[in-house]
N, CA, C, O and CB atoms as a CASP TS submission, in Angstrom:
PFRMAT TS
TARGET T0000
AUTHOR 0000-0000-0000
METHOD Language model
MODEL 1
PARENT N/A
ATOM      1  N   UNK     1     146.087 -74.307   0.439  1.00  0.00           N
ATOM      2  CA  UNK     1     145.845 -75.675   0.810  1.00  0.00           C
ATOM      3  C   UNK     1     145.959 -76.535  -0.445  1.00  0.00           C
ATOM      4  O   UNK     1     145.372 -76.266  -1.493  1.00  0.00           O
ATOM      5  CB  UNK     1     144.460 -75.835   1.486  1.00  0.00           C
ATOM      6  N   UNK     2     146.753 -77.581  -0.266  1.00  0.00           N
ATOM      7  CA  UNK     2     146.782 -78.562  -1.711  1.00  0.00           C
ATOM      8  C   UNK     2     145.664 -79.653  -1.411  1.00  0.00           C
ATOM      9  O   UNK     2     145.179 -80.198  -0.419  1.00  0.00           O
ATOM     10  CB  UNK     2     148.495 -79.466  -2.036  1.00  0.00           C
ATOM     11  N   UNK     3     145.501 -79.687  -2.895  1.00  0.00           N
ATOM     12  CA  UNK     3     144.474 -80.980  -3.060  1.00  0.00           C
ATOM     13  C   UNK     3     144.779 -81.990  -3.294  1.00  0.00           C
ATOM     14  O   UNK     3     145.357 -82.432  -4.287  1.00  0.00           O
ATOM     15  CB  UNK     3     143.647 -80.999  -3.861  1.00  0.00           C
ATOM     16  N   UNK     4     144.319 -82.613  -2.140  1.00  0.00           N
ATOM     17  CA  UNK     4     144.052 -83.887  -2.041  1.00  0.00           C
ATOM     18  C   UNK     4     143.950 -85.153  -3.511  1.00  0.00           C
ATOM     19  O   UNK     4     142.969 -85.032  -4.244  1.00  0.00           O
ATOM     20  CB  UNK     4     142.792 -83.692  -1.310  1.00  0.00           C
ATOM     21  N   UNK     5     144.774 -86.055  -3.769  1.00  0.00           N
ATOM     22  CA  UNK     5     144.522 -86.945  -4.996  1.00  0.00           C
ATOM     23  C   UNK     5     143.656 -87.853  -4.200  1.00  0.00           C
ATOM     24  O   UNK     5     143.814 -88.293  -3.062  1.00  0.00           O
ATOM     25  CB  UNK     5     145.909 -87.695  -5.808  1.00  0.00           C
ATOM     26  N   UNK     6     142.640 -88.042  -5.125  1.00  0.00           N
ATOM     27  CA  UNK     6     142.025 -89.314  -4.950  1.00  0.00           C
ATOM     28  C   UNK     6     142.019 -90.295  -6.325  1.00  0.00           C
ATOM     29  O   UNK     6     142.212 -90.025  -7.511  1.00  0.00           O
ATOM     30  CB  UNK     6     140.560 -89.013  -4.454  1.00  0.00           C
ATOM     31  N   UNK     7     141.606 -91.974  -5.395  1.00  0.00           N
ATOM     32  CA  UNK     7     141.627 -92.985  -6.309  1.00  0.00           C
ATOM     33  C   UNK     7     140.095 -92.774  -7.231  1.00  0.00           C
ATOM     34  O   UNK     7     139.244 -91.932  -6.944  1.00  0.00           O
ATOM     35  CB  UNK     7     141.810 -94.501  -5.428  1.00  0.00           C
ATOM     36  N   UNK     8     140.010 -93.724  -8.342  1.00  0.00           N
ATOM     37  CA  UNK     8     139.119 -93.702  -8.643  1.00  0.00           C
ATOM     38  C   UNK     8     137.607 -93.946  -7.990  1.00  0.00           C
ATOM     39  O   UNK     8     136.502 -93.445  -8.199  1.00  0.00           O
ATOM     40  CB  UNK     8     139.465 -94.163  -9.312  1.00  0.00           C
ATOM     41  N   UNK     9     138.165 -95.060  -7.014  1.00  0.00           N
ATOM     42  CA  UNK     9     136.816 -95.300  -6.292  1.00  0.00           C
ATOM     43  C   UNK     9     137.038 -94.748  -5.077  1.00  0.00           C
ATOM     44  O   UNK     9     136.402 -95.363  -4.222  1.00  0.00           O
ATOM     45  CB  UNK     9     136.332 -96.783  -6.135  1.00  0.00           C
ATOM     46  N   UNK    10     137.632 -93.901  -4.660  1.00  0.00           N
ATOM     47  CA  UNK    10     137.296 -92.817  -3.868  1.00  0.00           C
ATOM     48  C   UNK    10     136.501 -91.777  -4.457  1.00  0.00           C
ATOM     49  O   UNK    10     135.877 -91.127  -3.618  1.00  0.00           O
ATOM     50  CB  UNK    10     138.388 -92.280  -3.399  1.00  0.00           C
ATOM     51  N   UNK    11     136.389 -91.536  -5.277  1.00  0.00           N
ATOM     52  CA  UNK    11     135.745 -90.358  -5.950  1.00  0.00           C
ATOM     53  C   UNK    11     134.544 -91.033  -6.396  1.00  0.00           C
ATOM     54  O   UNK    11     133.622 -90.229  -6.538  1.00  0.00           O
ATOM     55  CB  UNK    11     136.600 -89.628  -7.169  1.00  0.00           C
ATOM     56  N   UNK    12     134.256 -92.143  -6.648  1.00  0.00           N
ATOM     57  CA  UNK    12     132.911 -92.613  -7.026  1.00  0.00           C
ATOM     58  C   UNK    12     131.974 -92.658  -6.039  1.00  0.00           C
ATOM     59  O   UNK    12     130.785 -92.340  -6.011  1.00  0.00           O
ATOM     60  CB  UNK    12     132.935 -93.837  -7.554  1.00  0.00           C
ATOM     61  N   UNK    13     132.889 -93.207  -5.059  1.00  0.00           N
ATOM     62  CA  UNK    13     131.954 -92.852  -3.839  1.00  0.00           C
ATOM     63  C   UNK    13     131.684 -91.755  -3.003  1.00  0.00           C
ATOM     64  O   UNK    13     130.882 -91.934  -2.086  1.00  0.00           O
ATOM     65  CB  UNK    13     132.176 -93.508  -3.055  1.00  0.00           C
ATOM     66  N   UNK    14     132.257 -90.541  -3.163  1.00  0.00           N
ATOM     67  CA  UNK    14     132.131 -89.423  -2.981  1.00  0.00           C
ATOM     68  C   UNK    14     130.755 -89.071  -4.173  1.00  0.00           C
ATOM     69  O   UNK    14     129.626 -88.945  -3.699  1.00  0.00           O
ATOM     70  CB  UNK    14     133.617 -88.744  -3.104  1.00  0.00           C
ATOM     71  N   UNK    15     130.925 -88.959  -5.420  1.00  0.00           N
ATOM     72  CA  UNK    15     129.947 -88.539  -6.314  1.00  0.00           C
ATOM     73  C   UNK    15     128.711 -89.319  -5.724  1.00  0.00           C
ATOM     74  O   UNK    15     127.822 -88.686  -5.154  1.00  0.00           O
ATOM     75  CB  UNK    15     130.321 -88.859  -7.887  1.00  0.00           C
ATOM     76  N   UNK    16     128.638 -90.891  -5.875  1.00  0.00           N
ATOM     77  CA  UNK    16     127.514 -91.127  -4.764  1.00  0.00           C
ATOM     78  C   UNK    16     126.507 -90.761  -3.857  1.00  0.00           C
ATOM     79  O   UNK    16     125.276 -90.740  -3.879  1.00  0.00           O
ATOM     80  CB  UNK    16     127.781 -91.401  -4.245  1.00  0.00           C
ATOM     81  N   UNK    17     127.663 -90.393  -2.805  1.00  0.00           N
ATOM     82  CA  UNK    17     127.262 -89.886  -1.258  1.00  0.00           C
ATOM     83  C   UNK    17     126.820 -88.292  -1.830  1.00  0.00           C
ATOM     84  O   UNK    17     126.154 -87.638  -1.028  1.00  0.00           O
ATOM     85  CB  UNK    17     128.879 -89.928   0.172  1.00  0.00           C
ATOM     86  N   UNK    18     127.051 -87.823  -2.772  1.00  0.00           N
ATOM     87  CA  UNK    18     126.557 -86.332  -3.056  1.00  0.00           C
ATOM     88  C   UNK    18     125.119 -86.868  -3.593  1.00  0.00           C
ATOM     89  O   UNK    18     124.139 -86.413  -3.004  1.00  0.00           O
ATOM     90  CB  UNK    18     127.608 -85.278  -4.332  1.00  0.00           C
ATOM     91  N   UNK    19     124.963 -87.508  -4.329  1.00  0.00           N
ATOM     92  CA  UNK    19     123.771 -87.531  -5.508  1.00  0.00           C
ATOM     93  C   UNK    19     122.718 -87.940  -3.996  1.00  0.00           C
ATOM     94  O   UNK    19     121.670 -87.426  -3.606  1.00  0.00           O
ATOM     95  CB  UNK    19     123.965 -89.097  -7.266  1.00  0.00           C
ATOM     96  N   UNK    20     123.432 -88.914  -3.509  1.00  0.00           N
ATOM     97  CA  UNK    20     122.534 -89.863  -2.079  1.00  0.00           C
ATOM     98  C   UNK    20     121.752 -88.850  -1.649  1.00  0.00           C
ATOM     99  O   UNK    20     120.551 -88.742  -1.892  1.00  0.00           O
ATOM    100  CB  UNK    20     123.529 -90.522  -0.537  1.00  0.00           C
ATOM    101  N   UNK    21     122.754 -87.725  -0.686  1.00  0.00           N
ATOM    102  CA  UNK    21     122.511 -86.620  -0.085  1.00  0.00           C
ATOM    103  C   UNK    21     121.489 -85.708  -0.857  1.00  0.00           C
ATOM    104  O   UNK    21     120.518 -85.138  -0.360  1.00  0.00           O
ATOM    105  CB  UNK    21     123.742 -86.019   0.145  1.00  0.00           C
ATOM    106  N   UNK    22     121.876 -85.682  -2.106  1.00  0.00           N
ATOM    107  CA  UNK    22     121.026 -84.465  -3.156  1.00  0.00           C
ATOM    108  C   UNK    22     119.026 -85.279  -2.651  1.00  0.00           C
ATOM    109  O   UNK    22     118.201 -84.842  -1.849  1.00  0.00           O
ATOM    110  CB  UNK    22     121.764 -84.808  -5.847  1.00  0.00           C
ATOM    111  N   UNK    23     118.981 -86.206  -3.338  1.00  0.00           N
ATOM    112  CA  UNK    23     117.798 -86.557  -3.020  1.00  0.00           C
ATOM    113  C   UNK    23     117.204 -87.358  -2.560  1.00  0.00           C
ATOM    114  O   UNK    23     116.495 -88.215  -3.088  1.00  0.00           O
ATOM    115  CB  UNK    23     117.394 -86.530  -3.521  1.00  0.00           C
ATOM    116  N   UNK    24     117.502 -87.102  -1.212  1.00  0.00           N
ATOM    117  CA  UNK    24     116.926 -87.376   0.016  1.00  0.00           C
ATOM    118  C   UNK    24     116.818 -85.917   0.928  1.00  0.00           C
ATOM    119  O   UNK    24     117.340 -84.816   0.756  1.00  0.00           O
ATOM    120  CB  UNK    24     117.848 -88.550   0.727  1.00  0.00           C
ATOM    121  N   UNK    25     116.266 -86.232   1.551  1.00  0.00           N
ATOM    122  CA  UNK    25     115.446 -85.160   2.593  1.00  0.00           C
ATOM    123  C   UNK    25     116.642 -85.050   4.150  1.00  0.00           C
ATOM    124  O   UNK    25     116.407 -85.434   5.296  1.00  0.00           O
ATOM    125  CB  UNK    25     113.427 -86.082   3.143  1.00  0.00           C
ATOM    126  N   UNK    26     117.898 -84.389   3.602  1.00  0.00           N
ATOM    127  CA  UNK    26     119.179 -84.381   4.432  1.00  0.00           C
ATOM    128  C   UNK    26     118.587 -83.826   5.801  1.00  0.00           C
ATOM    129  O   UNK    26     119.381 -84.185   6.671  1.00  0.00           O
ATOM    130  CB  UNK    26     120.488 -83.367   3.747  1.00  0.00           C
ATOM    131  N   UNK    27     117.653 -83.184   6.316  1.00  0.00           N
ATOM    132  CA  UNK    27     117.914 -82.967   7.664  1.00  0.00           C
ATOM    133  C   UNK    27     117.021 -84.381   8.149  1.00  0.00           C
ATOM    134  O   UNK    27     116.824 -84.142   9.340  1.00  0.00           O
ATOM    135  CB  UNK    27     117.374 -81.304   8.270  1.00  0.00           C
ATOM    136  N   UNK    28     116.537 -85.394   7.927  1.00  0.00           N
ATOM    137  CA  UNK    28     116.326 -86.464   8.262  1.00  0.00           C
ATOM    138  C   UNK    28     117.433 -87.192   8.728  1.00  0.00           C
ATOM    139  O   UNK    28     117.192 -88.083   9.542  1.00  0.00           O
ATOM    140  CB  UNK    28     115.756 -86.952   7.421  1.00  0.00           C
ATOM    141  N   UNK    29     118.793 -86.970   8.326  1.00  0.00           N
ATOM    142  CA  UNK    29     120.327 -87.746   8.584  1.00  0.00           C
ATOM    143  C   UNK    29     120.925 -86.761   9.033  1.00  0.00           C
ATOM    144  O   UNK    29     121.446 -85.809   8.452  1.00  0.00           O
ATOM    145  CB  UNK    29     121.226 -88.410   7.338  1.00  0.00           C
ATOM    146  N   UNK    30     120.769 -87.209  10.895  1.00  0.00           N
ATOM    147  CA  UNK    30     121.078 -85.579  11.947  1.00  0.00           C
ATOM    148  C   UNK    30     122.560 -85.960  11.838  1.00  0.00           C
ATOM    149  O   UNK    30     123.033 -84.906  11.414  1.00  0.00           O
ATOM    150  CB  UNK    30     120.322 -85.375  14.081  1.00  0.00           C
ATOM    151  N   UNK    31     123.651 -86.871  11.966  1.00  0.00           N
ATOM    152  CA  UNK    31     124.844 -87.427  11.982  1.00  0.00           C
ATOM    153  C   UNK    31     125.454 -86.365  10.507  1.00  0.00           C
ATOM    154  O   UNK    31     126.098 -85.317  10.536  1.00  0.00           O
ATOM    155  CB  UNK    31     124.725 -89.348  11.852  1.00  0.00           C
ATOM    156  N   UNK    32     125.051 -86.978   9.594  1.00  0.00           N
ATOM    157  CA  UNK    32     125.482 -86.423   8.306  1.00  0.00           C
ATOM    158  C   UNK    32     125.419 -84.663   8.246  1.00  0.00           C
ATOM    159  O   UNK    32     126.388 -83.906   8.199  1.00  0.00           O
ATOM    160  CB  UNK    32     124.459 -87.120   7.146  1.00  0.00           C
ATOM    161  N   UNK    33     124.183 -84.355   8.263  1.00  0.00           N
ATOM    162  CA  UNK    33     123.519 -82.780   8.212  1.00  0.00           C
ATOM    163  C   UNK    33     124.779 -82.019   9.281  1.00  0.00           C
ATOM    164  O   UNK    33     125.318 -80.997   8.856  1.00  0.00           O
ATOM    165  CB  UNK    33     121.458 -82.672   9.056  1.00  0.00           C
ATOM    166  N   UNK    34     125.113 -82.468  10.392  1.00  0.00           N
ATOM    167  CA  UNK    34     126.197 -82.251  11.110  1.00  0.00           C
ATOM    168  C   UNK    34     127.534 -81.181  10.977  1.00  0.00           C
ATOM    169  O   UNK    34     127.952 -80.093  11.374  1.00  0.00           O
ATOM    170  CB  UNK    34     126.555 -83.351  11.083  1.00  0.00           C
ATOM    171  N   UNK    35     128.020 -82.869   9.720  1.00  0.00           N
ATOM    172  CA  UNK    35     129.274 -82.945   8.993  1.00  0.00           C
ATOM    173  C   UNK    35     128.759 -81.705   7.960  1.00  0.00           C
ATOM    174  O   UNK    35     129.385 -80.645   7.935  1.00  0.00           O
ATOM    175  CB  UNK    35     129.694 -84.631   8.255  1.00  0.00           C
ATOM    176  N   UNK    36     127.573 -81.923   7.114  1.00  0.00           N
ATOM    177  CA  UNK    36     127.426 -81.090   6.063  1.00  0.00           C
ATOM    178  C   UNK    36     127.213 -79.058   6.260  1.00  0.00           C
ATOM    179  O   UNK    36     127.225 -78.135   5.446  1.00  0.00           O
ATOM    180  CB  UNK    36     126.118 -81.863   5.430  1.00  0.00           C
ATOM    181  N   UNK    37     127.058 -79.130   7.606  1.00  0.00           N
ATOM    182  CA  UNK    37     127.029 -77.902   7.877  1.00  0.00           C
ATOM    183  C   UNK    37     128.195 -76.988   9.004  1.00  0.00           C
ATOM    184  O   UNK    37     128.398 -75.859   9.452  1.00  0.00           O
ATOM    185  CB  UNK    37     125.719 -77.901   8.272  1.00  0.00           C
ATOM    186  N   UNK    38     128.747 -78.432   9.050  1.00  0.00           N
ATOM    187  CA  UNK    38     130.450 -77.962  10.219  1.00  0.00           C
ATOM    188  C   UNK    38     129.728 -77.239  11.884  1.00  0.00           C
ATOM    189  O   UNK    38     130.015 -76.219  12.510  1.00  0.00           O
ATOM    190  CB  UNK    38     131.843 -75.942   9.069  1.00  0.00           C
ATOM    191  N   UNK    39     128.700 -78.363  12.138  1.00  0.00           N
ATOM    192  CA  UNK    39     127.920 -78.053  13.388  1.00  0.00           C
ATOM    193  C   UNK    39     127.101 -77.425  13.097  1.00  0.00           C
ATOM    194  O   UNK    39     126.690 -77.160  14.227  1.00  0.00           O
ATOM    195  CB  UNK    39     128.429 -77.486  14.393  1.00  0.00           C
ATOM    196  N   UNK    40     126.187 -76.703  12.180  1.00  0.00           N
ATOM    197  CA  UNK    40     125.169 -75.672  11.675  1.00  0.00           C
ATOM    198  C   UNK    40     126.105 -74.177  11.925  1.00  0.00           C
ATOM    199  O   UNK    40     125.608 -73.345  12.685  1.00  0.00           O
ATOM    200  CB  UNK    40     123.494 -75.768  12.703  1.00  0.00           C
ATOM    201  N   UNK    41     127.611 -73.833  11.195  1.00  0.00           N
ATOM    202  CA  UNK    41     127.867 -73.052  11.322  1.00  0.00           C
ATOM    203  C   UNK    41     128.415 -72.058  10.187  1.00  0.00           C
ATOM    204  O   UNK    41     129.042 -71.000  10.208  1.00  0.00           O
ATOM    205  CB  UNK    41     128.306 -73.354  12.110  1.00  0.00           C
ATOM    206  N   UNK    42     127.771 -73.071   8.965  1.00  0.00           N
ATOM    207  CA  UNK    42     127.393 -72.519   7.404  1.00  0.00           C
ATOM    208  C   UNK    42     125.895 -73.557   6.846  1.00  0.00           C
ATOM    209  O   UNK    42     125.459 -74.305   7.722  1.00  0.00           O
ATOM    210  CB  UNK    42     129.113 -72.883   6.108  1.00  0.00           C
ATOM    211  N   UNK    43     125.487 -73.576   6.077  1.00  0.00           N
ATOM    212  CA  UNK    43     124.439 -73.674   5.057  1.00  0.00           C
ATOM    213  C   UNK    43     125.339 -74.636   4.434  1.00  0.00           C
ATOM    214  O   UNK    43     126.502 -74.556   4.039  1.00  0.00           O
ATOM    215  CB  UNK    43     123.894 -72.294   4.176  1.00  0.00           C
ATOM    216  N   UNK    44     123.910 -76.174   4.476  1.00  0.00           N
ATOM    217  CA  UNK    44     124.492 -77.312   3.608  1.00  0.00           C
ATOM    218  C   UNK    44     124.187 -77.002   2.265  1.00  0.00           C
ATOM    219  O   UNK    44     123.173 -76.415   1.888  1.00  0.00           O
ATOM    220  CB  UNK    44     123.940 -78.735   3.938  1.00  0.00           C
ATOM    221  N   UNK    45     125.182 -77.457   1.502  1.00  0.00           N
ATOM    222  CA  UNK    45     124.967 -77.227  -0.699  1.00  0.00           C
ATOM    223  C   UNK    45     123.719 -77.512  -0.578  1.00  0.00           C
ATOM    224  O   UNK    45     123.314 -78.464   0.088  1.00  0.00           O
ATOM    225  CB  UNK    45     125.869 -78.558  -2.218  1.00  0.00           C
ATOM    226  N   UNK    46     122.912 -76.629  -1.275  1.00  0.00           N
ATOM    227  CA  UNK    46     121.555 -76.893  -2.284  1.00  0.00           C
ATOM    228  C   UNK    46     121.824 -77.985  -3.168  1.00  0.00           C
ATOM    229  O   UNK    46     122.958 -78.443  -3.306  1.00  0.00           O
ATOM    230  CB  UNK    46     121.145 -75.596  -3.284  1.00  0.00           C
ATOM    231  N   UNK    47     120.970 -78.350  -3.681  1.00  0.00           N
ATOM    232  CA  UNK    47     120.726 -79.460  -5.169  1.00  0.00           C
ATOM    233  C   UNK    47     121.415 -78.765  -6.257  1.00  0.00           C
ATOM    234  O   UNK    47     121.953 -79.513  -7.073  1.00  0.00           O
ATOM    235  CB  UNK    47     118.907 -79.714  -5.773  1.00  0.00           C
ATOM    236  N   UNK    48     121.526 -77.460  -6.464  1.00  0.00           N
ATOM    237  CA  UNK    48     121.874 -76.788  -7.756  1.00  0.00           C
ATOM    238  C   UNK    48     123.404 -76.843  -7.143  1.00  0.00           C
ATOM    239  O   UNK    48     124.221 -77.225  -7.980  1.00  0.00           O
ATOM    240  CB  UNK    48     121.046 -75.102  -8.211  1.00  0.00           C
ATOM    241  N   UNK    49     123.781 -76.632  -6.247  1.00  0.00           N
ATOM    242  CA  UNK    49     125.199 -76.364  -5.621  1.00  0.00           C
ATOM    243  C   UNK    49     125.949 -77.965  -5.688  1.00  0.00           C
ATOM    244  O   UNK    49     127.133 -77.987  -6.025  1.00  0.00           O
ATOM    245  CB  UNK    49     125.027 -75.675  -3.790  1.00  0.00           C
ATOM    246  N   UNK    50     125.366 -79.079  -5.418  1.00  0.00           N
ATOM    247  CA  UNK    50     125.574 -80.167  -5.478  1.00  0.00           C
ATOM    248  C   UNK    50     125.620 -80.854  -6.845  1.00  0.00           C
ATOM    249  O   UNK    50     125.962 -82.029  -6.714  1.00  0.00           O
ATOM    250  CB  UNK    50     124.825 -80.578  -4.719  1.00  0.00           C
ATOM    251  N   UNK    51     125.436 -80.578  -7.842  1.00  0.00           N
ATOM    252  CA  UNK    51     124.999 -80.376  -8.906  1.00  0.00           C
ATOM    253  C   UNK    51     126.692 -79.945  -9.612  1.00  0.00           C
ATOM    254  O   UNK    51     127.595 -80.508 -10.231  1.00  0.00           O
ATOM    255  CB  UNK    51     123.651 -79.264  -8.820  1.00  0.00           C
ATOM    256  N   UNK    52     126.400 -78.701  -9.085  1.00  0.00           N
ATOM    257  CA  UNK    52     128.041 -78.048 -10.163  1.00  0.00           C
ATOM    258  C   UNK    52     129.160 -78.616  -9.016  1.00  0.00           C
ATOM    259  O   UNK    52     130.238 -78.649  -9.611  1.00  0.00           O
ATOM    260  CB  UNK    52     128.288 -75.569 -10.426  1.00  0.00           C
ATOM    261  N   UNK    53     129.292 -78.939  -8.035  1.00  0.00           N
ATOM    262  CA  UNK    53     130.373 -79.809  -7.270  1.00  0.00           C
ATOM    263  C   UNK    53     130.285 -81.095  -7.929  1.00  0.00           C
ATOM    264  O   UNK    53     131.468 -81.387  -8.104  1.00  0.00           O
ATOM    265  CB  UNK    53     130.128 -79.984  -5.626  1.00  0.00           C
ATOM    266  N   UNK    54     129.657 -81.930  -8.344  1.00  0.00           N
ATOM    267  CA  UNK    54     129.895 -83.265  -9.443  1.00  0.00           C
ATOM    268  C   UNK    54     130.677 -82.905 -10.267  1.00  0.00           C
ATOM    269  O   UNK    54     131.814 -83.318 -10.496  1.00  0.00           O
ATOM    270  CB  UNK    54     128.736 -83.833 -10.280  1.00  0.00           C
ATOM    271  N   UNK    55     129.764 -81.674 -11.011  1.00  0.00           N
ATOM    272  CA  UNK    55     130.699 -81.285 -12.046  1.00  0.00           C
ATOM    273  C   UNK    55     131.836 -81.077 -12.078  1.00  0.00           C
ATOM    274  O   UNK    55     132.557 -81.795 -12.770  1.00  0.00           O
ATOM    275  CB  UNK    55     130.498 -80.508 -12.473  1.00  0.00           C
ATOM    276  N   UNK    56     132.263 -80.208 -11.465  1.00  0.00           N
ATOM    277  CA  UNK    56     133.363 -80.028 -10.914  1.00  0.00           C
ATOM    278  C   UNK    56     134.470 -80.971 -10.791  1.00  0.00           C
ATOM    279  O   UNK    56     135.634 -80.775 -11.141  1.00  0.00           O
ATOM    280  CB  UNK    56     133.074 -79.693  -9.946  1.00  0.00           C
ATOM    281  N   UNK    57     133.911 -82.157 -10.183  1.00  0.00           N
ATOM    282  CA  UNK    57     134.644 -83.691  -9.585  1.00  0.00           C
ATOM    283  C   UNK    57     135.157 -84.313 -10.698  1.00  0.00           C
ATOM    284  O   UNK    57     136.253 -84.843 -10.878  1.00  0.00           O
ATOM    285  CB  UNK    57     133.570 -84.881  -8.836  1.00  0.00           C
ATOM    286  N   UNK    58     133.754 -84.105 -11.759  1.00  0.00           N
ATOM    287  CA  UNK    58     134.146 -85.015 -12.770  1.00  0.00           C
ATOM    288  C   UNK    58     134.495 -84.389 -13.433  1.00  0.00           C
ATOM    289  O   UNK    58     133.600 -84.434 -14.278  1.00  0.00           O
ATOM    290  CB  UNK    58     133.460 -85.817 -13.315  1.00  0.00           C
ATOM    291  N   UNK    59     135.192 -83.736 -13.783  1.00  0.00           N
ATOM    292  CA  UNK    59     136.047 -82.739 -14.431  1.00  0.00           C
ATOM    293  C   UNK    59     137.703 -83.208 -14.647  1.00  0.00           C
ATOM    294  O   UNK    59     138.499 -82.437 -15.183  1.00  0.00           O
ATOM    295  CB  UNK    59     135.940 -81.399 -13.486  1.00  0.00           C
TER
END
């Protein structure tokens, strides 16, 4: 699968919506928690997992 280019402020707002997600209390946002678990049919990123995916981004 190729990756996707993004603009700069596509990716800012992605890093955002991660940090958003990181701390806050995600199964409170049933819409989102949703998306983040592909229907509850894997485990949404931890904080430490969310964490090295920034990294990652901003890389």
């Amino acid at each position: 699968m190729s990756r996707p280019e993004l603009s700069y402020r596509e990716l800012a707002t992605i890093l955002a919506a991660l940090r958003l997600w990181q701390r806050t209390d995600n199964r409170a946002h049933i819409e989102e928690s949703v998306i983040a678990t592909d229907c509850e049919t894997m485990l949404a990123l931890d904080n430490d997992e969310i964490d090295a995916l920034c990294e990652r981004l901003n890389a």
